[in-house]
C-alpha positions in Angstrom: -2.2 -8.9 -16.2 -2.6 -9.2 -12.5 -4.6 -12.6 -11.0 -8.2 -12.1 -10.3 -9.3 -10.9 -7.1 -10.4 -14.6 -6.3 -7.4 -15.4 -6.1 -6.8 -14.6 -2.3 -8.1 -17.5 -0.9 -11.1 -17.9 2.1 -12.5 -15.2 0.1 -12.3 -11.7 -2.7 -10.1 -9.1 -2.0 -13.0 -6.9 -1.0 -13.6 -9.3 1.6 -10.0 -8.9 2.7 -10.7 -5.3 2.7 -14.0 -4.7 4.7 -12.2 -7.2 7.4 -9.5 -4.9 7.6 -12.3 -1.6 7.8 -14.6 -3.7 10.3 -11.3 -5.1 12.2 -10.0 -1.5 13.0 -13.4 0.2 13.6 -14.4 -2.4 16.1 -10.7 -1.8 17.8 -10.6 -5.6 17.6 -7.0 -6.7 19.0 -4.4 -7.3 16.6 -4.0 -11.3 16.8 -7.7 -10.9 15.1 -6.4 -9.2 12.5 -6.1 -11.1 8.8 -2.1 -11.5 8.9 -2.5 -14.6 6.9 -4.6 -12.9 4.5 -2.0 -9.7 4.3 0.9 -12.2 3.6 -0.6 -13.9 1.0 -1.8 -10.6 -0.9 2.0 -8.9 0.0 3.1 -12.1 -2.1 1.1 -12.5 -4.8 1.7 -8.5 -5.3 5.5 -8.9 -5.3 5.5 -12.0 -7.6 2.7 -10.2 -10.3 5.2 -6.6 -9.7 8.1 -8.6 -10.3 7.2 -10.9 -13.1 6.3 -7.6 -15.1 9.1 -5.7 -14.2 11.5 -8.6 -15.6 9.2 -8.9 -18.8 9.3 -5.2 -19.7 12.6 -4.5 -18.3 14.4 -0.9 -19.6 11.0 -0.3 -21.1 9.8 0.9 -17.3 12.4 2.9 -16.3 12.4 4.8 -13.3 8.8 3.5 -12.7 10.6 -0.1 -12.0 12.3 1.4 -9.0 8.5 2.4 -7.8 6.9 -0.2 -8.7 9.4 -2.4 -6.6 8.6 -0.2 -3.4 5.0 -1.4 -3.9 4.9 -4.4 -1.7 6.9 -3.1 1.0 4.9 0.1 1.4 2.0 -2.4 1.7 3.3 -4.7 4.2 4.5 -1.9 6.2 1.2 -0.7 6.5 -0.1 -2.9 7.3 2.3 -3.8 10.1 1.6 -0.5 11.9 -1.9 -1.6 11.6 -1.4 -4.0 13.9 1.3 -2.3 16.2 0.1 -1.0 20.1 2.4 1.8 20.1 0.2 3.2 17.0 -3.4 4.8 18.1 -6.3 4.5 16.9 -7.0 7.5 14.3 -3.6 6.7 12.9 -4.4 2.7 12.3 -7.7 3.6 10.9 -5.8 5.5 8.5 -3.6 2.9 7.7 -6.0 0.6 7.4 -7.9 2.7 4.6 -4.8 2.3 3.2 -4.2 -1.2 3.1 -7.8 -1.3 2.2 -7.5 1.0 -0.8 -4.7 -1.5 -1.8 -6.4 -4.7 -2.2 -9.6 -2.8 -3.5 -10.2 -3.9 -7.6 -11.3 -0.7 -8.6 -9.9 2.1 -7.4 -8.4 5.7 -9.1 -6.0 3.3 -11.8 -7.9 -0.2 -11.8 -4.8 -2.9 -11.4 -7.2 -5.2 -13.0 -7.6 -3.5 -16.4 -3.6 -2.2 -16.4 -1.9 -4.6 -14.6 1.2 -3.9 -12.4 1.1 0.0 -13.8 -2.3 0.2 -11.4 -0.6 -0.3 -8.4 1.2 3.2 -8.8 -1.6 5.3 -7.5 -1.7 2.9 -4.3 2.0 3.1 -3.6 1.4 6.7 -3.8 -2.0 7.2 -1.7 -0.1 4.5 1.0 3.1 7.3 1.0 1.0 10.2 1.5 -0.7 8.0 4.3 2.6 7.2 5.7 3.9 10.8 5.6 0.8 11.8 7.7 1.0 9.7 10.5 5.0 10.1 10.7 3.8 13.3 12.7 2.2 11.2 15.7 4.2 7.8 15.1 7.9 8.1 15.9 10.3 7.0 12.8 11.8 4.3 14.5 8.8 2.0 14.9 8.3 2.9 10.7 11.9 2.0 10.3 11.4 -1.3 12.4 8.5 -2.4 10.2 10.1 -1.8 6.8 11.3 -4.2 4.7 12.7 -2.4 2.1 16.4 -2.2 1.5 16.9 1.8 1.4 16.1 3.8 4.8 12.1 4.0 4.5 12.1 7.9 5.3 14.3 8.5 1.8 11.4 6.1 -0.2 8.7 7.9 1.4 10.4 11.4 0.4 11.3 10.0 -3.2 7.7 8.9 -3.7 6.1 12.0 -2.8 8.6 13.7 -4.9 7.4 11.9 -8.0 4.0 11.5 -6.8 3.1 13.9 -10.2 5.0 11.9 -12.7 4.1 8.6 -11.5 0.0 8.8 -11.5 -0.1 12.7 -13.4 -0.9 15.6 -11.6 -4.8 15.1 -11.3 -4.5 11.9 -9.6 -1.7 13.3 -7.5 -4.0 16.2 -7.0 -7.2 14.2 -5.4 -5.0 12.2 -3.2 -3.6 15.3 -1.9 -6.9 16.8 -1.6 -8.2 13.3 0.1 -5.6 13.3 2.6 -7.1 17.1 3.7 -3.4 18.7 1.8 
């Protein structure tokens, strides 16, 4: 199972996540940002993802190959959070999805299935991504990745198996929450 949500220190990872809300809302500049925070959680999510997907190894699957994407579509979000070439509407975006990420509880609750919960936030941070790749040119997305394959062919993979990764109902609200 995944830590508690204590365990981000100076505070809960709701905390974390109304900072981020408050931070972009109030257009606050980016050095005011929680970067500290972000690199702590972007750790302790890569250690807890890979720590399970060592224990359970050909038992995953495919879903290993997700669940490894999970901390770099995080990070990268929040990096274009805090980049000036990104307006406004599209870091508010990002930031709900950052947000969405360290949330407890959302659609598959990390803290009652472990790593497996993280699947509907790699997939709600994709469909985020794909959205604002239509006002944010790829090259500042590709500068912020971290992730070893070209970040337009992970984006395209997740949405692909968006349906067999969280089911189609899941897939279905996300869709519908991101106005698709």
């Amino acid at each position: 199972m995944e830590e508690t949500p204590d365990a981000v220190p100076g505070g809960t990872d709701d905390d974390f996540a109304r900072e981020i809300r408050e931070a972009l809302q109030n257009e606050l500049p980016q050095d005011e940002l929680p970067r500290d925070r972000a690199t702590r959680f972007y750790d302790r999510i890569r250690n807890t993802i890979q720590r399970y997907v060592d224990g359970k190894g050909k038992l995953l699957g495919r879903t290993a190959e997700f669940l490894l994407l999970v901390p770099d579509v995080f990070i990268l979000l929040w990096r274009l959070t805090t980049d000036s070439r990104v307006n406004r509407k599209d870091k508010i975006l990002l930031g709900s999805a950052v947000a969405y990420y360290v949330m407890p509880f959302d659609l598959i609750p990390e803290a009652i299935v472990g790593p497996i919960g993280y699947l509907d936030d790699l997939v709600f941070g994709v469909y985020v991504l794909n959205k604002v790749l239509g006002s944010v040119d790829a090259s500042i997305v590709r500068e912020h990745w971290s992730g070893s394959e070209d970040v337009l062919d992970s984006i395209q993979r997740v949405l692909n198996a968006a349906e067999s990764l969280i089911g189609k109902d899941l897939a279905g609200k996300i869709k519908k929450m991101m106005g698709k």
